[in-house]
C-alpha atoms as one frame of an Amber mdcrd trajectory, in Angstrom:
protein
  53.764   6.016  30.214  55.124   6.757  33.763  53.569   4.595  36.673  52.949
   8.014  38.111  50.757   9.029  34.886  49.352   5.926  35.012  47.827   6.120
  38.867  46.416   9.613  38.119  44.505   8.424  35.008  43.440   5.692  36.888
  42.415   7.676  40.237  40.823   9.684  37.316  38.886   6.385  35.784  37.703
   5.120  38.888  36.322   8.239  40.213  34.554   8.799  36.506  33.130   5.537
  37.109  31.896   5.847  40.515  30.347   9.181  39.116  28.555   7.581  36.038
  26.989   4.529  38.410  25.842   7.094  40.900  24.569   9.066  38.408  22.875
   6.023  36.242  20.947   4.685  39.077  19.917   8.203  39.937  18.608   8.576
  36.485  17.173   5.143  35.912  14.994   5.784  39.460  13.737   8.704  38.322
  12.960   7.465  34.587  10.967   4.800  36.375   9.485   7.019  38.768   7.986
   9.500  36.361   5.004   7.048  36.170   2.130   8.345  33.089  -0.410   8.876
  34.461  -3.557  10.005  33.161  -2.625  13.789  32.992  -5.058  16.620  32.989
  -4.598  17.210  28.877  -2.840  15.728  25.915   0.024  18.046  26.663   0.538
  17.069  30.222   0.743  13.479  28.500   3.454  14.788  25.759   5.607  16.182
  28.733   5.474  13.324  31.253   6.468  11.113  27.492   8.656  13.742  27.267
  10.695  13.452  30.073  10.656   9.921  30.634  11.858   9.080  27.611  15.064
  11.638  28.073  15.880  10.688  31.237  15.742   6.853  29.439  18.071   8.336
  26.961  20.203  10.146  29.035  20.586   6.993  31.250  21.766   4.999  27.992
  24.435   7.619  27.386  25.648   6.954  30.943  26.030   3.772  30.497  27.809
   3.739  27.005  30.514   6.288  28.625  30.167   3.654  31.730  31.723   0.968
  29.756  34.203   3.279  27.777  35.334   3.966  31.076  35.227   0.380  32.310
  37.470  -1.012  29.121  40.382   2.174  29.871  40.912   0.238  33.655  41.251
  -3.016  31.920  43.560  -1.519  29.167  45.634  -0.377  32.461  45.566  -3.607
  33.976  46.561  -4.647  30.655  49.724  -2.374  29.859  48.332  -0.914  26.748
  46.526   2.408  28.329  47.665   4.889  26.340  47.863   3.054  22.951  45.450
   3.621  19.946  43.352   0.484  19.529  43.618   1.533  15.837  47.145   2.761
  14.762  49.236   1.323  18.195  50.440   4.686  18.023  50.599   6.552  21.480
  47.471   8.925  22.102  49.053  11.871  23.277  48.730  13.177  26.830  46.631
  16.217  26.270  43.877  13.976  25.430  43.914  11.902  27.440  43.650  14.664
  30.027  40.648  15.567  28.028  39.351  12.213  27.410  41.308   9.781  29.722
  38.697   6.879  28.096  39.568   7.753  24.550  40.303   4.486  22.636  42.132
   6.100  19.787  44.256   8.820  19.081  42.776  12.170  17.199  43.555  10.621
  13.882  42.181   7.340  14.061  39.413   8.953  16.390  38.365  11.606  13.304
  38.620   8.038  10.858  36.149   6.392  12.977  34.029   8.888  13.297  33.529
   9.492   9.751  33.277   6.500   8.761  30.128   5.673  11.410  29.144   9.465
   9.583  29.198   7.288   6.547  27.050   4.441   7.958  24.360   6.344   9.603
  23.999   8.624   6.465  24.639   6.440   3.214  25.431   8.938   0.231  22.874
   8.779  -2.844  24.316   7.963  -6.123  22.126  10.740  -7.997  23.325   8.682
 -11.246  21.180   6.004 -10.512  18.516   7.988  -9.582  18.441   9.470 -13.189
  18.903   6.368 -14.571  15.713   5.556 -12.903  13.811   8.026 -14.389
């Protein structure tokens, strides 16, 4: 990659980052700050639980993208920006416009992603269920 591809992705990275921390401690103050209180009904309750808990969430999704962000600088200070953590292969430029954090490129991103499909929803073997019976 050029070293003039390489500063914008990087002007890119650190003004992504400076974004997410803004954005986390923003979030994180106000997760805190919507305090439960006792509300006037149960569904005051649900709301306040409600909202607390997605700006919690929300705050956690920061902070994943935070470090995905944080581990594309160090794989520029590195010399391997730009290289699938997977294949070696290059990822190719258009997605890392998209996606200048991306780890892998499409293929080896639409691998990983099945396979944590796979993990997070195990396939039955309806065989041994029968068997069962």
């Amino acid at each position: 990659m050029r070293k003039r591809e390489l500063a914008k992705f990087r002007k890119l990275l650190e003004e992504k980052r400076r974004s997410l921390l803004q954005k986390t401690t923003r979030t994180a103050e106000e997760g805190r700050g919507a305090v439960i209180e006792g509300g006037e009904d149960y569904v005051d309750d649900a709301v306040t639980h409600y909202t607390r808990e997605f700006l919690l969430s929300l705050s956690d999704l920061e902070r994943r993208q935070l470090m995905l962000v944080e581990e594309a600088l160090v794989r520029i200070r590195e010399g391997t920006y730009g290289e699938c953590q997977m294949c070696g292969e290059d990822i190719g430029l258009k997605r890392l416009q998209a996606v200048p954090w991306a780890r892998y490129c499409v293929h080896c991103q639409e691998l990983a992603e099945r396979e944590e499909l796979a993990q997070s929803f195990p396939v039955r073997d309806i065989a041994d269920e029968v068997e069962e019976e």
